[in-house]
N, C-alpha and C positions, 0 to 999 in steps of 0.2 A: 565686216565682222565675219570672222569664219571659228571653226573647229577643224578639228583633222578633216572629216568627213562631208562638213555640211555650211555654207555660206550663204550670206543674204549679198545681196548689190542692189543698185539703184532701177527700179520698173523702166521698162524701155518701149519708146513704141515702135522700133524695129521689129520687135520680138512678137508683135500682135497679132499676125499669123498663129504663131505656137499657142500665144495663149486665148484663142478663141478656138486653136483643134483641142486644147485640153479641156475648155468650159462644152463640147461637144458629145464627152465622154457618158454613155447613159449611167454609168454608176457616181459622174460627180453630178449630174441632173437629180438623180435620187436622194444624194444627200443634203443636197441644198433647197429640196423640195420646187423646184423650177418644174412646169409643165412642158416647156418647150425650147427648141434650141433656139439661138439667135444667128441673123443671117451675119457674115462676117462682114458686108459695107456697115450697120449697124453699130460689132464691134468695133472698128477702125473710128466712127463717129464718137462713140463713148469712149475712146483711149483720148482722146483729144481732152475731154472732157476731165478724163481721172487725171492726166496730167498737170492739168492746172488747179487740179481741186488741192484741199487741204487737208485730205486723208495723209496716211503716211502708206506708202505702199513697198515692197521690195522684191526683186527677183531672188528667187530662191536657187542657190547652184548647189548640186552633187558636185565633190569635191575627191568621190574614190577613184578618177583617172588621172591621166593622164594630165586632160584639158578640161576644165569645171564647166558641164552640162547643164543648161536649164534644166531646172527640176520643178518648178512650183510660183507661185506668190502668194506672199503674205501680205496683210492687208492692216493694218487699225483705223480706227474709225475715230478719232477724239471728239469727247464732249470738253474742251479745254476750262471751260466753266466751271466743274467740277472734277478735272483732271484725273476722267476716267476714257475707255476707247473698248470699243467692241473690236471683237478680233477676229478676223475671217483668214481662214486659209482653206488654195488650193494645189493639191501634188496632182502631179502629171500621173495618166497611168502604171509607168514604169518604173519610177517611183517611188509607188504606195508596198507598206509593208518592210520598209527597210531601219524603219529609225529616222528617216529625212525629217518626215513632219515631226516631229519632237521635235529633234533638234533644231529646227527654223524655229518650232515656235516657243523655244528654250532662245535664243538669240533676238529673237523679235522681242520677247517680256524684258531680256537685260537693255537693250535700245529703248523701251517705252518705260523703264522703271530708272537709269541714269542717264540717259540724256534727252528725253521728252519729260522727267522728272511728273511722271503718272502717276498714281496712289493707287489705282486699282484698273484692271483689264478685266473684260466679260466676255464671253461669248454663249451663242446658243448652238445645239446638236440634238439632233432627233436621237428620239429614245433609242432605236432601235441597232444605229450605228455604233455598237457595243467597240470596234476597233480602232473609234474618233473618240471613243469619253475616253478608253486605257489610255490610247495618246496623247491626250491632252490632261489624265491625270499625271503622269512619266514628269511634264512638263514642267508641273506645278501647279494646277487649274483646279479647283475641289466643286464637288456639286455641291450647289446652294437653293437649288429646287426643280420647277417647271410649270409650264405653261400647260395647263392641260388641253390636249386635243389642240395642238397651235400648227401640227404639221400632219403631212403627210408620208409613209414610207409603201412602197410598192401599192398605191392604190388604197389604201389602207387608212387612217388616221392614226396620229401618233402623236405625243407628249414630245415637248421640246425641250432638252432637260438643259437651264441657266448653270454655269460656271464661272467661278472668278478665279483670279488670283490678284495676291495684294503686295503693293511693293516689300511691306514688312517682311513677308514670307518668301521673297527669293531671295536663297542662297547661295554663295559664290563656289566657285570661283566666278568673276564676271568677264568678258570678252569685252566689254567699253574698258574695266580696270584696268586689264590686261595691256590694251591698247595705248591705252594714257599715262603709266607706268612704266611700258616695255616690260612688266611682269612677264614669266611662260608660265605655262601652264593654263592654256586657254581651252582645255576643255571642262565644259561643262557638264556638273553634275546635278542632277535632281532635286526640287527643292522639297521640302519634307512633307 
């Protein structure tokens, strides 16, 4: 599933290198409130592990060259019981600040809302990453509260502030439609 600029593909463990120098980065340490880094035999052991689990996971590609560069992964987490999935996403350095993460996690909600056929997606975000709630409101994500004192930010404690979004409320155009149709018009626009 793509947009002009921005694609999910299938999580790879080739790629487990890249994506344990990007879980290295102290600014995505900070935001995910982690104390410490992980050694990469470690990651390579836990890639094994997400591979055969039951998450849904995706690479995330930059799509403005030439040749679509790893950019990120997206992550859901399904309670299939009640056909809901917490959502985690991370961008590479390079990256962050361009529109990427939306738009993944604009293409990740149309995949968990028509073809995982979910009701509702959540995530959690420290209060203080003011540039992770705008992106994930852009999405379609709305605050629904927080956790008070549940994280940390630079040393600090900090409020985690809970997000949803509901299949009712994403609005199309959709990139699964798109796909299953051969409709154009596969970018996606903001849900309200």
């Amino acid at each position: 599933m793509s947009t002009d600029t921005c694609g999910l593909g299938p999580y790879r463990a080739d790629l487990v290198d890249t994506y344990w120098q990007w879980e290295q980065d102290p600014t995505l340490l900070v935001g995910y409130g982690r104390q410490s880094p992980q050694s990469l035999e470690a990651r390579t052991e836990g890639m094994a592990h997400q591979l055969r689990g039951d998450n849904i996971r995706f690479t995330i590609y930059d799509l403005c060259s030439s040749t679509p560069t790893p950019a990120g992964v997206a992550t859901l987490l399904p309670d299939h019981s009640v056909r809901t999935a917490e959502y985690v996403i991370m961008l590479a350095p390079e990256a962050r600040g361009r529109g990427l993460g939306t738009t993944a996690t604009q293409l990740t909600l149309d995949y968990a809302f028509h073809i995982t056929n979910l009701r509702m997606v959540w995530l959690k975000v420290l209060a203080p990453n003011t540039a992770g709630i705008r992106a994930y409101e852009k999405a379609g994500f709305r605050t629904v509260g927080a956790l008070r004192e549940a994280g940390y930010w630079l040393g600090k404690v900090c409020d985690e502030v809970l997000m949803d979004a509901l299949a009712k409320d994403f609005t199309g155009p959709s990139a699964v439609h798109a796909a299953l149709t051969g409709a154009s018009g596969r970018q996606l626009r903001r849900a309200p």
